[in-house]
N, C-alpha and C positions, 0 to 999 in steps of 0.2 A: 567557747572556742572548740571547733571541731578535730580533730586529733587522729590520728592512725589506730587502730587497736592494739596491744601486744603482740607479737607476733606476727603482723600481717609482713613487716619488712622480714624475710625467713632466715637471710644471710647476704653475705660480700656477693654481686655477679663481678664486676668486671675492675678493672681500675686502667685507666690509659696514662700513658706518659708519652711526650715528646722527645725526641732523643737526635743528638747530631749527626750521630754513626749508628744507623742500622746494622750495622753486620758487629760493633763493637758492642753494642749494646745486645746482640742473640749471643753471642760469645758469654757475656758476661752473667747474660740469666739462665740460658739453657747450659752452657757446659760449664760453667764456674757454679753457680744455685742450682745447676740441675733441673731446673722447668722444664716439665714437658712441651715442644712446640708442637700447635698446631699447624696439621699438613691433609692437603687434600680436603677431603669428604669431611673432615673433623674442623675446618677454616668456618668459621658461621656467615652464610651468604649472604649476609650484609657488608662485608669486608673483603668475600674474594676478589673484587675488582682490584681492588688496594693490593693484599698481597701479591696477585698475580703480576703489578705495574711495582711492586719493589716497595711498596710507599710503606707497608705495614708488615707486622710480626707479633702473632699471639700466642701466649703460654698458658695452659692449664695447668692449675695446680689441683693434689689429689681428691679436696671437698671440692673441685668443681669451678670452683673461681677461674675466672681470667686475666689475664697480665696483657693487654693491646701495647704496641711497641710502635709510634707514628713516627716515622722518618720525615723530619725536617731540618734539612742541612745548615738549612739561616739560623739555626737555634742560638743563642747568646751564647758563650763558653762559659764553661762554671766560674764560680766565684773564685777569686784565690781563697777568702776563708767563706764557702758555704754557711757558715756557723751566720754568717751578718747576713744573708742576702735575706730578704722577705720573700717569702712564698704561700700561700694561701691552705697549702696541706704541708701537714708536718711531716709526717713519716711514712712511710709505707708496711707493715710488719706483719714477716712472716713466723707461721708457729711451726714449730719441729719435737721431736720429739724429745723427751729430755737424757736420754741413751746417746743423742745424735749430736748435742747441744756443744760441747768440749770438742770433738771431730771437728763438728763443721768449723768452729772458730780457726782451727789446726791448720784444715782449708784454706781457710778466707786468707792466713796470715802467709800461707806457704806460697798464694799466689800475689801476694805485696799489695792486698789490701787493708792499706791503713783500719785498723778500730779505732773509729774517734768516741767513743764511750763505751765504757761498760770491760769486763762482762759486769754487771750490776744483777743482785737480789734483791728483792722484793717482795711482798706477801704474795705478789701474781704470779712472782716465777724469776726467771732470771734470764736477760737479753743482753746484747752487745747491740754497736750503733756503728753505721759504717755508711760509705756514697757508694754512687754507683758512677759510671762513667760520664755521666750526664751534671753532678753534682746533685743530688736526688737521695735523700737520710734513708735509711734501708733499716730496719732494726730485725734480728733473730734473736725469737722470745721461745723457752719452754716453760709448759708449765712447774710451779714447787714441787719438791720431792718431800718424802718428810725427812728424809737428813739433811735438808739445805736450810737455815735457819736463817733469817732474813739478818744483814748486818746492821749497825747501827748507824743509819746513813737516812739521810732524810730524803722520801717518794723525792725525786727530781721528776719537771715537767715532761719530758717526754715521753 
């Protein structure tokens, strides 16, 4: 069986989501997460059509990654318990720094976004689990410190 080498995949480019509210969902990445959007010269012109026509909204994050934001109004409304719906990707999760890790939660919770899990430690580090306005599991992970000592809790899937 033929195979990819190590390596050759370098990193995360892009990840798109569907979202019902455009402008609630730029709200909720770029000034609540703080994502950089892109504007202008910086839009990749495979998409300026789209942005320019309202349909789309992309965010860079500092390694370079892209967050695509497609505006589709018909979108299904969330679940009442997201937790039961099926979805094909689990999570989406961003890394921060572990100085930022207690803040940002500070954040999230000062602007009435539920944490539906966590904060949780673990030998990777320690993350929180939250939606986004779309019904879309969101997790902020940093990596372990050596004072955080992993509790005694069993790895959960996520």
């Amino acid at each position: 069986m033929t195979q990819l080498s190590s390596g050759v995949l370098r990193s995360f480019h892009h990840f798109a989501l569907n979202v019902a509210d455009l402008q609630t969902s730029r709200q909720f990445y770029g000034g609540l997460l703080g994502l950089q959007e892109l504007r202008g010269a910086a839009v990749p012109p495979t998409l300026t059509a789209l942005v320019e026509a309202g349909r789309v909204t992309s965010f860079r994050l500092p390694d370079g990654a892209v967050l695509d934001l497609f505006h589709e109004p018909e979108l299904a409304p969330p679940a009442a318990n997201p937790r039961q719906q099926f979805t094909r990707a689990s999570h989406l999760a961003f890394d921060i720094a572990p100085e930022q890790f207690d803040p940002a939660v500070a954040v999230l919770q000062a602007n009435g976004v539920e944490i539906d899990h966590g904060p949780v430690r673990r030998p990777t580090g320690r993350g929180i689990y939250f939606y986004d306005p779309d019904g879309f599991l969101l997790e902020i992970r940093c990596d372990p410190q050596p004072e955080d000592q992993p509790e005694d809790q069993p790895e959960d899937q996520l």
